[in-house]
C-alpha positions in Angstrom: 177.7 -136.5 11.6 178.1 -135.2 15.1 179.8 -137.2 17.7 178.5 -135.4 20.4 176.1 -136.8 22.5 172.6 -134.9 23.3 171.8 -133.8 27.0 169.4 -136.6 27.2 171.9 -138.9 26.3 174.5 -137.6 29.1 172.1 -138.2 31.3 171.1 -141.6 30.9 175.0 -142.4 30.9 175.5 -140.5 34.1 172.0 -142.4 35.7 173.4 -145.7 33.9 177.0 -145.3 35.3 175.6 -144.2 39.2 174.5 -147.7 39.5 177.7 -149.4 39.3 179.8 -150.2 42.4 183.0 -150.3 42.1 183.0 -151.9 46.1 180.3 -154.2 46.6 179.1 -156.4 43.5 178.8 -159.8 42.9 180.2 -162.9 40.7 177.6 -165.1 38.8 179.1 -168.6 37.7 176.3 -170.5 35.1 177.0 -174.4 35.4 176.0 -177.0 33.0 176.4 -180.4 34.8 179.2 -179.0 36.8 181.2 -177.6 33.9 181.7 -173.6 34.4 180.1 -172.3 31.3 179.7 -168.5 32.1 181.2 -165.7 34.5 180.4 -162.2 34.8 179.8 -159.9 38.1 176.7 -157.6 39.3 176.9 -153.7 38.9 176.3 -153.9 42.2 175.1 -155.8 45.4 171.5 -154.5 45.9 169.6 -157.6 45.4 169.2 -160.8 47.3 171.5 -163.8 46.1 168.2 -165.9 45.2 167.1 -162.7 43.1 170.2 -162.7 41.2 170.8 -166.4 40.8 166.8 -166.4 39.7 167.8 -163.7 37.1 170.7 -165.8 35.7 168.5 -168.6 35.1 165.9 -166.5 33.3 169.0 -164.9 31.2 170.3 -167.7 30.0 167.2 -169.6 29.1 166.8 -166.0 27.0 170.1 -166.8 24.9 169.4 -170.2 24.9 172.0 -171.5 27.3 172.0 -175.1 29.2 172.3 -174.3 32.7 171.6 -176.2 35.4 173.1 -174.5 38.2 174.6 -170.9 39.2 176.8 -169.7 41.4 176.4 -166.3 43.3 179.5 -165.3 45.7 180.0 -168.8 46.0 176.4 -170.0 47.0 175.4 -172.4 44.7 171.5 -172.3 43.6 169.6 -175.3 40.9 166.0 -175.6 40.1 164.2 -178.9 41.7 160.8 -179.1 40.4 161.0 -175.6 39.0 161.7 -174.0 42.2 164.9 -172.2 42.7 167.0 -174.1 45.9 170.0 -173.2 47.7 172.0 -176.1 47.1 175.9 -175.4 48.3 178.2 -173.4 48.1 181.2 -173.6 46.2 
């Protein structure tokens, strides 16, 4: 078995990896009733701080995870009604 990967294969790593940002990315926080439950950052900072704290929500309803708040860069975001609100920050 060949450990080689195929040129399509380098490619997708090299498109995969160009979207990373070593400079300007972001820090997600999922909260459950306050408690920190979840960090993990952004490859990058392209989208808006509702679009990424909207994302986490979706995520972690995926995996099944209680979360009723998230952090991004510190501003904190919950769903009232099932609209997504800027709340705080942290």
């Amino acid at each position: 078995m060949s450990s080689e990967l195929s040129s399509e294969e380098k490619a997708y790593n090299e498109w995969w990896l160009s979207r990373f940002d070593k400079e300007k990315y972001k820090t997600i926080c999922l909260f459950e009733h306050g408690k920190r439950v979840k960090t993990y950052t952004t490859a990058n900072a392209e989208y808006s701080d509702k679009e990424d704290a909207k994302d986490a929500f979706w995520t972690a309803k995926q995996f099944g995870m209680p979360v009723t708040s998230v952090s991004v860069d510190g501003a904190r975001f919950k769903k009232i009604n099932g609209k997504l609100r800027r709340i705080a920050n942290d």
